[in-house]
N, C-alpha and C positions, 0 to 999 in steps of 0.2 A: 101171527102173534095175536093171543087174543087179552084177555083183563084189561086194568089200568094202563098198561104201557102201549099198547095196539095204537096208540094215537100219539104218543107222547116222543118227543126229540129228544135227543139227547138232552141237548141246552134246559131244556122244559124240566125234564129227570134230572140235572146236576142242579138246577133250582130249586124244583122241592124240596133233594135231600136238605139241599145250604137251607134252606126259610125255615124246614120244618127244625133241624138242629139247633138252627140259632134261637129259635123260641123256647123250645125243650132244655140247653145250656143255661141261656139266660134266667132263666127259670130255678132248675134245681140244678146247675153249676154240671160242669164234666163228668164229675164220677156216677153222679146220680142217672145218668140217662147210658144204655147199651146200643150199641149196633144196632139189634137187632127190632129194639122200639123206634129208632129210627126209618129205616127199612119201610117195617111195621107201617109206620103214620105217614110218611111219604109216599109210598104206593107203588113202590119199584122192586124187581126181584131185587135178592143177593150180587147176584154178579154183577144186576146195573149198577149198584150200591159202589162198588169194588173198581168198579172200570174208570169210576168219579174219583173214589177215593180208596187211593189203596189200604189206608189205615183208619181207626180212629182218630191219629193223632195227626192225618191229613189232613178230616173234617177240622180236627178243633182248629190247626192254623189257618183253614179257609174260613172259621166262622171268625176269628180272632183280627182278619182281616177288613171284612165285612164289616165288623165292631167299628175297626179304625174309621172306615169311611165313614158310617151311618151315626156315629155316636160322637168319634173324635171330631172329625172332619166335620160331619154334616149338623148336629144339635151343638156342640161344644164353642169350635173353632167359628162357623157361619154363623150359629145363631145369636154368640157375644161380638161378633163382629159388625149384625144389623144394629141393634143397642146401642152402640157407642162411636163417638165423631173422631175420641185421639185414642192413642194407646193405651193410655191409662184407664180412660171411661170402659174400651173394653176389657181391657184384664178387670177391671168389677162387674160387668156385665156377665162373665160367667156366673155368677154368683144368683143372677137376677136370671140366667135358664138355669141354673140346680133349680133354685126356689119354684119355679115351675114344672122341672121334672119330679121334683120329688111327691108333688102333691098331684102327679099323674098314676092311671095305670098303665104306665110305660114305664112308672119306675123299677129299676130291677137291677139296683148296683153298677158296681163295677166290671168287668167280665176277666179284664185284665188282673188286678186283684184276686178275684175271685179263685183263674187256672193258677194262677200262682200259688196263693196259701195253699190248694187242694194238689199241685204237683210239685211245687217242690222250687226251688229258684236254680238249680243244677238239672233238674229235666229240660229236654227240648222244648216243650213248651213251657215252662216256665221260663226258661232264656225266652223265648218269641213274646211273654209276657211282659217280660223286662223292656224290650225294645219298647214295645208300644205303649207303656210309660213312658218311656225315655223321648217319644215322638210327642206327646200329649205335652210336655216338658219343656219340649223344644220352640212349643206354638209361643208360650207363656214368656222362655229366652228371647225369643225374636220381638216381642211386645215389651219389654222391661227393654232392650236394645235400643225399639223405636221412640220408648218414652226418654229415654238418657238418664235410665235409672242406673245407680251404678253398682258395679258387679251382677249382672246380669245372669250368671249360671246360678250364685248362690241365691239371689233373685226368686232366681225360679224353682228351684229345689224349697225354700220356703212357701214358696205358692204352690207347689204340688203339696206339700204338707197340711194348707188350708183344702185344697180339694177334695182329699183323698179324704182328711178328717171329715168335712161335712157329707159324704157320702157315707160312710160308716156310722155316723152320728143320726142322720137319714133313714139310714138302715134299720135302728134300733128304735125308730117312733119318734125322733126328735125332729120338729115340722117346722122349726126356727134356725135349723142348723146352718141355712144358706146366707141367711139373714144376718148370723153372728160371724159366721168367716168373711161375707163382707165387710162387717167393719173391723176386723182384725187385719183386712187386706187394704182397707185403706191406710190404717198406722205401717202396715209392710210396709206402702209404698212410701211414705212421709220417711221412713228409716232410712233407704235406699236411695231418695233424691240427692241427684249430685250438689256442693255446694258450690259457688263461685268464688 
């Protein structure tokens, strides 16, 4: 075997594809990026490309995956969770990593959002879109739970509504937007405190 792949492992080639996608997605969303620039920038024949992922629409749930951990999980979930000592500090504590994501060059939206408005909330991946809302969702229920805020589901569907808005709001040049869903997230929680 000789080129780029002569050296490369599998594991190695099913990484490139994932890293080079996920950048190229995140970027200019789903539709905007082909196969075949994929391929292209990763450095792998066709067939390697194929043996990873037999579709497009296999990368995008592998990147949409990725998303979860590195984004939900890993910036979202851990990094309002070093911020803040009770439940409550960090459900505002996301607010205090938007405000730093957004004023990075890492910032780059939603992903989840993103495969959704561009496919559709009835495509497969928009369904896997939906999930992974619904996971991000889920972080925010168990936090409103912990705090003994009450109603907890509806809780957190209002605080995905602060999120999702400052991201959008982010999106369009607004570099205070973290800053104001905070404190629209503190009256949230003042709303929701159980009384005695």
């Amino acid at each position: 075997m000789h080129g780029p792949e002569a050296t490369s492992t599998p594991v190695k080639a099913r990484e490139r594809i994932l890293s080079t996608s996920y950048r190229l997605f995140a970027r200019r969303g789903v539709n905007g990026v082909g196969v075949d620039e994929v391929i292209e920038r990763s450095h792998v024949a066709k067939a390697t490309f194929y043996r990873h992922f037999p579709s497009k629409d296999a990368l995008v749930l592998a990147y949409l995956e990725r998303r979860e951990q590195e984004w939900t999980h890993g910036l979202v979930e851990q990094g309002s969770e070093a911020r803040g000592n009770t439940p409550e500090e960090r459900l505002l504590a996301v607010f205090d990593v938007f405000d730093e994501w957004f004023d990075s060059d890492d910032f780059d939206g939603i992903a989840f959002i993103t495969v959704l408005l561009e496919m559709g909330k009835d495509h497969p991946l928009g369904q896997a879109s939906i999930e992974h809302l619904a996971n991000l969702r889920a972080i925010t229920r168990r936090r409103a739970e912990e705090a003994g805020l009450r109603d907890p589901e509806e809780f957190a569907r209002a605080w995905h509504i602060l999120m999702k808005g400052s991201i959008i709001a982010a999106l369009e040049g607004d570099t205070g937007a973290a800053r104001r869903a905070k404190s629209m997230g503190k009256d949230l929680i003042e709303q929701h405190r159980t009384t005695s």
